[in-house]
C-alpha positions in Angstrom: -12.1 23.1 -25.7 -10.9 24.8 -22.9 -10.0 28.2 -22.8 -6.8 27.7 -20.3 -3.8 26.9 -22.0 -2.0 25.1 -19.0 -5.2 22.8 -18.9 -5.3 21.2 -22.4 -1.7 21.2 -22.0 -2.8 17.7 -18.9 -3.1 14.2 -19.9 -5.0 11.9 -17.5 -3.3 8.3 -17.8 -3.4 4.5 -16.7 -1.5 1.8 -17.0 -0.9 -1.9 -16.1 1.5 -4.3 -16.2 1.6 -8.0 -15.9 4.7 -10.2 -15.4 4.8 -13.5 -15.7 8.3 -15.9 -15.4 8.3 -17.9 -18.2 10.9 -20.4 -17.2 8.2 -22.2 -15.4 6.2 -25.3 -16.6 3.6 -27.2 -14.7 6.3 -30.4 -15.7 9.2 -28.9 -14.1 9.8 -30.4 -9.9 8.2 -29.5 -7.3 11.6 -27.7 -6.4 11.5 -25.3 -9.5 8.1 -24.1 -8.0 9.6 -20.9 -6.0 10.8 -19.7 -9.3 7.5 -19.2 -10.6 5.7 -15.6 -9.7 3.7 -13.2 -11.4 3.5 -9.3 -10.9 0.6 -6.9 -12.0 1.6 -3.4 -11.4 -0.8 -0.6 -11.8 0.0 3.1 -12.1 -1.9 6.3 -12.2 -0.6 9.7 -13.5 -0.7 13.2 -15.2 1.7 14.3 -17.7 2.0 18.1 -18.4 3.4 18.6 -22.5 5.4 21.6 -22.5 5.8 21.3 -26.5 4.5 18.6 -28.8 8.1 16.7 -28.0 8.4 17.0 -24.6 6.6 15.9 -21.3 7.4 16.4 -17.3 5.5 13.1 -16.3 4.2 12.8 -12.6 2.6 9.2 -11.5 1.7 6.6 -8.8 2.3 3.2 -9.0 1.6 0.2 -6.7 2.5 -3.6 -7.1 0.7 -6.8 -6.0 3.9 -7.3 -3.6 3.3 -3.8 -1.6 5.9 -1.9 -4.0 4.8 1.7 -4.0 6.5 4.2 -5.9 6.1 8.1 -6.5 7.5 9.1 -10.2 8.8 12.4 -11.6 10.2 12.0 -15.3 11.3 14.7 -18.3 10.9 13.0 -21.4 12.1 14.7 -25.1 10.9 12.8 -28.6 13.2 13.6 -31.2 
């Protein structure tokens, strides 16, 4: 409902992820422990479609262990 074409053109978007190693079993050692982990990951972006098939992507994303990471992707559906 906006007038500026370049504006509907934006996608606001969110995303997390969860990771869990599933090799690990509350029966396994003691020594098997360190094996275990789980990671969330969130990520926060803006994707600009330039046609109803393609999309320059641009996000943020940030990890439970520190990670931070600054995204730039083309993507083409076909």
């Amino acid at each position: 409902m906006i007038d500026q074409k370049w504006v509907r053109n934006l996608e606001l978007v969110f995303r997390y992820d969860r990771l869990e190693n599933p090799r690990f079993h509350a029966t396994y050692p003691a020594e098997s422990a360190p094996e275990h982990f789980t990671f969330n990951r969130d990520a926060i972006g803006l994707n600009y479609w330039l046609a109803p098939s393609s999309v320059v992507k641009f996000s943020y994303e940030t990890g439970n262990r520190e990670d931070r990471a600054l995204l730039l992707q083309f993507a083409i559906g076909f």
